[in-house]
VMD Tcl script that draws the C-alpha trace (Angstrom):
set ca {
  {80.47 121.72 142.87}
  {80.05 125.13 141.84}
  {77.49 125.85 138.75}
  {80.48 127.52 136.90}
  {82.25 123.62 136.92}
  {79.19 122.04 135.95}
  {79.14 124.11 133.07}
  {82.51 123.35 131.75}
  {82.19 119.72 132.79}
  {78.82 120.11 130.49}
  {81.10 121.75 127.66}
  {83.88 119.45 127.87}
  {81.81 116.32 127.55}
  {79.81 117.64 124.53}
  {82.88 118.30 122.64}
  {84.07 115.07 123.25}
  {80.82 113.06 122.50}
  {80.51 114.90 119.62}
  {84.30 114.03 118.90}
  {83.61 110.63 119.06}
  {80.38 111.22 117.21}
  {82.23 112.49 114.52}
  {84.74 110.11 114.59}
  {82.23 107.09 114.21}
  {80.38 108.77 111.25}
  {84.41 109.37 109.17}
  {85.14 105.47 110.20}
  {81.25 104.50 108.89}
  {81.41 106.78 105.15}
  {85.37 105.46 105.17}
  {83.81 101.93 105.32}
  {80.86 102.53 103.18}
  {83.45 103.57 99.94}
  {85.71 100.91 100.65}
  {82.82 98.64 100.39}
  {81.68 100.18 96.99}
  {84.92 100.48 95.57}
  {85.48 96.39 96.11}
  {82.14 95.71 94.78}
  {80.62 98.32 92.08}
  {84.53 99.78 91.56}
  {85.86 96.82 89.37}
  {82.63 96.68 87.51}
  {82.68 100.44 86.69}
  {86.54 100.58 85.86}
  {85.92 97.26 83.19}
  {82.87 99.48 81.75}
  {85.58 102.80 81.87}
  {87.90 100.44 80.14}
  {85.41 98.85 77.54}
  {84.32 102.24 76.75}
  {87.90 103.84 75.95}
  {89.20 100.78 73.75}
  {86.55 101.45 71.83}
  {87.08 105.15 71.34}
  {87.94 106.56 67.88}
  {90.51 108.61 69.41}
  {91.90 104.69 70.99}
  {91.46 103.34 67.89}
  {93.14 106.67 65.61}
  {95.65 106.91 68.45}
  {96.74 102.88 68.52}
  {96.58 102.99 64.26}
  {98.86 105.90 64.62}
  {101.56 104.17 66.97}
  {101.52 101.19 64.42}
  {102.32 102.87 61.72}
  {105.13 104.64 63.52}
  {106.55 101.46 64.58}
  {106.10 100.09 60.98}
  {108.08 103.30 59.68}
  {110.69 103.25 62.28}
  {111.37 99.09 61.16}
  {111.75 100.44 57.51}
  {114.46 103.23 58.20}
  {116.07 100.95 61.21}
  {119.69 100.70 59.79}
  {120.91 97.52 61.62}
  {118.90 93.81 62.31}
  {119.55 94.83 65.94}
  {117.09 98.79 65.42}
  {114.86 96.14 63.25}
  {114.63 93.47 66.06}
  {113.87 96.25 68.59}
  {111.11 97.48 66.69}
  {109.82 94.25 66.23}
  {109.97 93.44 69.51}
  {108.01 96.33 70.81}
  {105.38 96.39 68.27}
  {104.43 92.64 69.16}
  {104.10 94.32 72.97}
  {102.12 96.86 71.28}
  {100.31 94.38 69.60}
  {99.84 91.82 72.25}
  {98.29 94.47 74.63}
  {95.42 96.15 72.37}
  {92.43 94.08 72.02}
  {92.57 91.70 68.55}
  {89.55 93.78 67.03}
  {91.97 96.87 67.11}
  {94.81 95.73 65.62}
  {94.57 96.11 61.95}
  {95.57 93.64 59.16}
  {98.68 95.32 57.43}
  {100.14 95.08 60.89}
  {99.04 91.28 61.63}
  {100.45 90.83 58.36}
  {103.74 92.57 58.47}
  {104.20 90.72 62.27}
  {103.86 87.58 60.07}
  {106.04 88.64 57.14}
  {108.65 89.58 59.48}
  {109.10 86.70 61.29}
  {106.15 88.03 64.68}
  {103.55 86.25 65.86}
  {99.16 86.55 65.07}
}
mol new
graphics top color blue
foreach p $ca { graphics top sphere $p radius 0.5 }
foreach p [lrange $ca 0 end-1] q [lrange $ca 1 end] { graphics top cylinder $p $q radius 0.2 }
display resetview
């Protein structure tokens, strides 16, 4: 074998144990945030969560959707507009947590035939 083959045979294999190198260290971080995100990922996103229900802007933004819901039942012009307001501010309701929802709106639910 001539020095010039041994060279590129040299070359060659290099690349490709640093190829497969490479390869092992993508497949190890790939692992290493899959890991995290099963583990310390559903913690963090229920902290993430917490912390943005319990915004002002949350709070100012949910107050603000009830009372456009509340507004849109008092100039609905048929039971049927009226029912589908209803309907979607129970949704509305059910999904923000209980602390947030104010009383006027528990109240009207319960006035107007909704549940809480």
């Amino acid at each position: 074998m001539s020095e010039q083959e041994t060279s590129v045979g040299m070359i060659l294999g290099g690349i490709l144990g640093g190829a497969i190198v490479l390869a092992g260290v993508v497949f190890w971080v790939h692992a290493c945030v899959v890991a995290d995100d099963a583990t310390l990922g559903r913690e963090e996103a229920t902290v993430q969560r917490r912390n943005f229900e319990e915004s002002a802007s949350y709070r100012a933004g949910l107050r603000r959707d009830f009372d456009e819901l509340m507004l849109s039942y008092a100039k609905a012009r048929s039971d049927d507009e009226r029912s589908a307001v209803l309907s979607v501010l129970r949704h509305r309701v059910e999904g923000a947590p209980p602390d947030a929802v104010p009383q006027d709106v528990v109240d009207f639910l319960k006035k107007n035939g909704g549940s809480k």
